[in-house]
N, C-alpha and C positions, 0 to 999 in steps of 0.2 A: 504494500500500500504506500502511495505516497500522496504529498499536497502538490494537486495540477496549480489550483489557482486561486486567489483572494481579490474579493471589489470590496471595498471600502468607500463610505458616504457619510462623513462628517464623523470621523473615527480618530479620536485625538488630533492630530495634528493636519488630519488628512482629508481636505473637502470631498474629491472624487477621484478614487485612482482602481487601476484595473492591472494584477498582477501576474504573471505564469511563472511556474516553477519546474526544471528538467528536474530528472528522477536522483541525479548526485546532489554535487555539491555547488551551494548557491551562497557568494558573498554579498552582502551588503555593507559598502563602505558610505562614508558622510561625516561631516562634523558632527559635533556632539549637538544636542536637545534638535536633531533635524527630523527625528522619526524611525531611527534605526529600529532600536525597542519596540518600539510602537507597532511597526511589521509583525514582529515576531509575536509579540503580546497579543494581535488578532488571531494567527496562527494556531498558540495558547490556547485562547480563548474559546475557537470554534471546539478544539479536545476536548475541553475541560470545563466550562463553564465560568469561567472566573480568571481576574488577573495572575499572572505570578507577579506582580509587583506589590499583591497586596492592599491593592486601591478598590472601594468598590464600583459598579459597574458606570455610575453617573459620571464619573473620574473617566471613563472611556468616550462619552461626548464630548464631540468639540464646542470649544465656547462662544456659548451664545444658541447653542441648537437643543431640542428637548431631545432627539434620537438619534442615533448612530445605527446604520445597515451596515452587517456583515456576512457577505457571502463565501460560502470554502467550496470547493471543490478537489473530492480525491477520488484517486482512481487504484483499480489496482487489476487482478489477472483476470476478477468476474465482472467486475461494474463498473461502473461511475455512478459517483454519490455528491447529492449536494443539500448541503447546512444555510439555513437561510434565516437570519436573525436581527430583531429590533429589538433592540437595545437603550432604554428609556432611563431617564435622570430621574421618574418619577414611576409609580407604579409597579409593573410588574409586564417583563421582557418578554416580547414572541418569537419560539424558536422553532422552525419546520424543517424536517428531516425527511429528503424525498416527496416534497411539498404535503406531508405528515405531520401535525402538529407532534412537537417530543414531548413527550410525558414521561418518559422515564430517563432519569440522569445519566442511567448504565448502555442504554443504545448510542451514545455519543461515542466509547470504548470500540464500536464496532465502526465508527465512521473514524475517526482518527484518534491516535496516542502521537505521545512526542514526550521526549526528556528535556529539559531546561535547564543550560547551564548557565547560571549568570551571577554577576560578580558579590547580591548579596547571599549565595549560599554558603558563603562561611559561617553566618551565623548561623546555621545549621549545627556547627562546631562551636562555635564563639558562644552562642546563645545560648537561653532558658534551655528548658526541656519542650515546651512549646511546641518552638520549628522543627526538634524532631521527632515528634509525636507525627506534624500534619505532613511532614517526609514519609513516614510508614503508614499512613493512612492514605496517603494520596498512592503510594504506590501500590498498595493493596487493592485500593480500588478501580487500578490502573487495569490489573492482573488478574482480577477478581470482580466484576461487576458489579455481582451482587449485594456487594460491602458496601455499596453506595447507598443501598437502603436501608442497610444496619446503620452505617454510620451513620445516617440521616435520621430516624429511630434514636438514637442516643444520645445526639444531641436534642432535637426535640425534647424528649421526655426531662434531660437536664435543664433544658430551659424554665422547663413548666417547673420542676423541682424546685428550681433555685430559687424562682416567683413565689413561692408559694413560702417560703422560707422566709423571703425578706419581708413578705407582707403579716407574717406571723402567722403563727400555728397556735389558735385560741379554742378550736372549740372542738366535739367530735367528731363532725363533719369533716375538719381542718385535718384531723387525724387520720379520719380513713383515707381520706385521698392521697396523704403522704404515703401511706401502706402502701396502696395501690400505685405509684409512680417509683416506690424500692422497687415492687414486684418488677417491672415494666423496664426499669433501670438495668436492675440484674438480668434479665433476659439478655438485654441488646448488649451491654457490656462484656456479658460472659463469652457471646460472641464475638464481638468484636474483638476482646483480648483475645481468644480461642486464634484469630484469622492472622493478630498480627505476629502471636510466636511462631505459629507455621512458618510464616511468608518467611522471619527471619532465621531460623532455623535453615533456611535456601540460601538466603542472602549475606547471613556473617559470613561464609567462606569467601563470597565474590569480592565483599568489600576486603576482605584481609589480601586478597590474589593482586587486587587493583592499585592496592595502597603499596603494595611490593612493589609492582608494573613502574609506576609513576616514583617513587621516593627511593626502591633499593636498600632501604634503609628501616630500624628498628619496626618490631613485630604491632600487632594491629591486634585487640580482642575487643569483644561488647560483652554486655551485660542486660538484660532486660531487667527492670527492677518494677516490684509493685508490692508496697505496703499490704496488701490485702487477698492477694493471693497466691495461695502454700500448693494448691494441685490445679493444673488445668481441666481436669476432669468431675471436679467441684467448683467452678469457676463461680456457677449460679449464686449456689448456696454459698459460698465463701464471699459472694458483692453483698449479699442480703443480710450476711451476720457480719458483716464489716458495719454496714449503713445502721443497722440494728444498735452495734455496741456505740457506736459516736452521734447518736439522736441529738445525746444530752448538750454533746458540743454542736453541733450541725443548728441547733435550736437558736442555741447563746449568741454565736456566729453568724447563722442564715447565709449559708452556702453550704454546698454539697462536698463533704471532706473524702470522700474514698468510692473510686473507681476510676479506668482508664483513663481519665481526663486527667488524673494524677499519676498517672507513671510516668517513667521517667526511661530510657536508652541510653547507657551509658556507656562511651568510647574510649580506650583507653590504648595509648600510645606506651608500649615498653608496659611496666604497672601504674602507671600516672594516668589521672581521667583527662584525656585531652584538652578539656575547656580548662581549667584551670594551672595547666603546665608546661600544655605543646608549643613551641614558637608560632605565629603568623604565620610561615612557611610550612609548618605539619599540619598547623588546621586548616589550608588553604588546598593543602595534597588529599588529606582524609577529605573533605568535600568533594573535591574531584572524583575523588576513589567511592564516597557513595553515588554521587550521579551513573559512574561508570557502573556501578555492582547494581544498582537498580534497573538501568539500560538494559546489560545480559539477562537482568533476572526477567525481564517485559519480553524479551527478545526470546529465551527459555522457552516461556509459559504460554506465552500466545502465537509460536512459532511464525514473527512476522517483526522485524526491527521496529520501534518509535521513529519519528522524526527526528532528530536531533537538533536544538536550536541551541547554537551559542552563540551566547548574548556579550561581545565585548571579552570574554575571557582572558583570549591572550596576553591583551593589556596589563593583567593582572599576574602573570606568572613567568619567571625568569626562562630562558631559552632551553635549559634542559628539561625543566616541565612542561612545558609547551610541546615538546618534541615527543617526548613520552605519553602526552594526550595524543596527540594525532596517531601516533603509532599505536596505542593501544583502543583507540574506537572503530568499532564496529563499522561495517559498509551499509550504507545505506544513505536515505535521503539525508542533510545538513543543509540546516541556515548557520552561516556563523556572519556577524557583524563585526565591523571594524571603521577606525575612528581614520587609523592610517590609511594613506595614500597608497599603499601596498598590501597585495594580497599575503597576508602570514603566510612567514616560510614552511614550507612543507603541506600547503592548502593546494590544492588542484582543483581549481574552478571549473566549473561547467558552465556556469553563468555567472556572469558582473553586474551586480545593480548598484546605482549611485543616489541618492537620496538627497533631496534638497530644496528646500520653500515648498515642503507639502506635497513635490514630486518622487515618483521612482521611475527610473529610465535604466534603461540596459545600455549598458557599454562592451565597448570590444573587447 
């Protein structure tokens, strides 16, 4: 599978452009804030539903406009497929699949995947537990579809939980429906952590393989950690007598103290947890190395590479890491962007796009 094509209409930066992509590798060079991102961010978007920058969807209107159109087109050995989407600053977005209203998050998986490298997944490493909680969630339901309804389940039901906590828990009523949202909790939860020690249980090998590939240098382990549970095969009952024993706190506090939303992945370089002891330079490598581990593992699983979009990368990493990414990804379709005048050494374009005042054009 790869992405033929993207139209864009009032899409960040972009009043109206009309894009095609050959089946390698495609650069997009340009000065910086001209729209590089912002390609690739639609790209993103038609997968996934959402930015990887984090912004939400209104932040994808250009300013001054209520909607943004975004059209994808991919192809692959049986079909063409096309993603057709309104994108509103207000309301709630219309998105047709094969001119099929989507209703399901997980049929997007079957029209396009793609991995995203870009330059703030350090904090991937850098960061909270957070960013890599929604790393193993997003790749789970990269690879997994179905997980897009658990997760979505899970956090719903968290929301209503947490509501219901901050507004106080006064009277019977208030009680039983706490019951019944533990109940409902621990289902999705137990699931959901069920999906993501599988997934990783695949995955620590690839990241440990990739962080060697790229760095050469000291050994790589993880750690899954979770306050609350002692057996995956009591996972249920283990969220329900966690939530049970911490009411007393959970009441006083009014938030939700125990389940997946609090665990933690923890990465450790040598015996040191990486966020607090690796150089720039090793958390910069480990990021890389889970992009890459996550890549094979999509690649694996759904026997069909992602897109690869790298987003400015190079920039960011000295010339023997640079050289050791290229060399160690995968064949398939690539967007990488770039600020320089020069296609990165060791990039073999297929196509030149140059970007600028809200244009893309192809050069020789």
């Amino acid at each position: 599978m790869h992405l033929a094509g993207l139209w864009l209409t009032d899409f960040r930066c972009y009043r109206q452009i009309e894009v095609r992509f050959p089946p390698g590798i495609t650069v997009v060079q340009g000065a910086n804030a001209q729209g590089k991102t912002s390609l690739l961010e639609a790209a993103a978007w038609a997968a996934t539903g959402c930015s990887f920058r984090g912004v939400p969807d209104a932040a994808l209107v250009r300013a001054g406009e209520e909607t943004a159109i975004l059209r994808a087109e991919t192809v692959d050995a049986a079909r063409v497929q096309l993603l057709e989407a309104e994108i509103r600053t207000a309301g709630r977005n219309r998105v047709r699949l094969n001119r099929q209203s989507l209703t399901r998050a997980r049929d997007r998986s079957e029209f396009l995947r793609v991995t995203v490298f870009a330059p703030d997944d350090l904090q991937m490493v850098k960061g909270g537990p957070g960013g890599r909680r929604a790393y193993l969630d997003d790749l789970l339901v990269s690879v997994a579809p179905r997980y897009a309804g658990v997760r979505a389940d899970y956090d719903r039901v968290l929301r209503q939980r947490n509501a219901l906590l901050r507004a106080g828990v006064r009277t019977a009523d208030d009680t039983t429906t706490l019951d019944v949202f533990d109940a409902q909790l621990a289902r999705a939860g137990a699931e959901l952590v069920g999906g993501r020690r599988r997934m990783l249980a695949r995955l620590t090998p690839l990241v440990v393989e990739a962080y060697r590939e790229l760095a050469a240098q000291g050994p790589v382990s993880a750690e899954y950690e979770s306050a609350w549970l002692v057996d995956d095969t009591a996972a249920e009952s283990a969220l329900l007598d966690a939530l049970r024993d911490r009411r007393r706190a959970e009441l006083d506090r009014r938030v939700t103290l125990a389940g997946p939303h609090r665990d933690e992945w923890r990465l450790h370089i040598g015996a040191l947890d990486s966020r607090l002891h690796a150089s720039q330079g090793e958390q910069r490598t480990l990021a890389l190395a889970l992009r890459i581990a996550g890549h094979r593992l999509a690649t694996e699983i759904t026997g069909s590479p992602p897109v690869l979009l790298l987003d400015d990368v190079f920039s960011e990493l000295d010339d023997a890491r640079a050289a050791a990414l290229l060399a160690h990804l995968d064949a398939g379709q690539t967007l990488v962007t770039t600020s320089s005048s020069a296609v990165p050494a060791g990039v073999h374009a297929e196509q030149l796009l140059r970007v600028g005042d809200g244009r893309v054009e192809e050069a020789a």
